[in-house]
N, C-alpha and C positions, 0 to 999 in steps of 0.2 A: 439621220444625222448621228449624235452619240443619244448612247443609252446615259437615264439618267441613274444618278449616284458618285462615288467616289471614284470609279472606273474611271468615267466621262469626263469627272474634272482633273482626275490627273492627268489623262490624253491630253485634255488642251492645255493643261499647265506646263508639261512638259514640251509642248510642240511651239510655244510662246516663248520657253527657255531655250530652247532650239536655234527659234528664228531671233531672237535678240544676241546670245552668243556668235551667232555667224553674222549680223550686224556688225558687233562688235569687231573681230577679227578683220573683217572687211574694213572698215575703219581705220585701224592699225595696221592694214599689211606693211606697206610700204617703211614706216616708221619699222616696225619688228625686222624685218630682215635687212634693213639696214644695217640695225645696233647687232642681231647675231651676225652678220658677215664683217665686222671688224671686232666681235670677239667681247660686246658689251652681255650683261644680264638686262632682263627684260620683267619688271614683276607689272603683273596687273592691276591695278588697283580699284579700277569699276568700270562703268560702260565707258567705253572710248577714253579713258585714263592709263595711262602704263609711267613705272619709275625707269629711264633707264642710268644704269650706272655703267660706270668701266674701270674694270674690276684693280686696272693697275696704281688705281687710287688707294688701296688696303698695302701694295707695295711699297708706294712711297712713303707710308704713314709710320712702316714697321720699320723701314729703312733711316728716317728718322727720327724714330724712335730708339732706336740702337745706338746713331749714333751718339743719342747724348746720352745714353748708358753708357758706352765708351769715355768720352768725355769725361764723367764724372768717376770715371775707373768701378764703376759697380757690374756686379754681372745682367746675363740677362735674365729675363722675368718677366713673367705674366704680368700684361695690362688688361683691365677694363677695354669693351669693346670689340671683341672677335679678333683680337691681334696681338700674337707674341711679341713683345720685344728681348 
């Protein structure tokens, strides 16, 4: 079967990470290729868990965000957040 030692356990520890992984993916296919074929991000967040988002939400956030820098006649400027306005 396996030799013993640390060999042995990281085979089956590995081959247990393996077979939970493609659990997982299996679980999700359907949902993931969904969100990639209209262009969503997909993160994973643990077994059978995923975020998805779409991504034209950071669009509209910059977009009004701008405009009420316009609005208020100031330029634009870095915001907090991952997004210039």
């Amino acid at each position: 079967m396996y030799s013993h030692g640390t060999k042995g356990i990281a085979r089956i520890k590995s081959w247990v990470q393996d077979l939970i992984g493609r659990a997982d993916r299996e679980l999700c296919m359907e949902e993931d290729e969904f969100a990639h074929r209209i262009g969503w991000t997909v993160t994973r967040t643990g077994f059978g868990s995923r975020c998805y988002r779409d991504p034209r939400f950071d669009r509209l956030k910059a977009d009004r965000l701008h405009a009420l820098a316009a609005r208020d006649g100031r330029e634009e400027r870095e915001v907090p957040g991952n997004v210039a306005a």
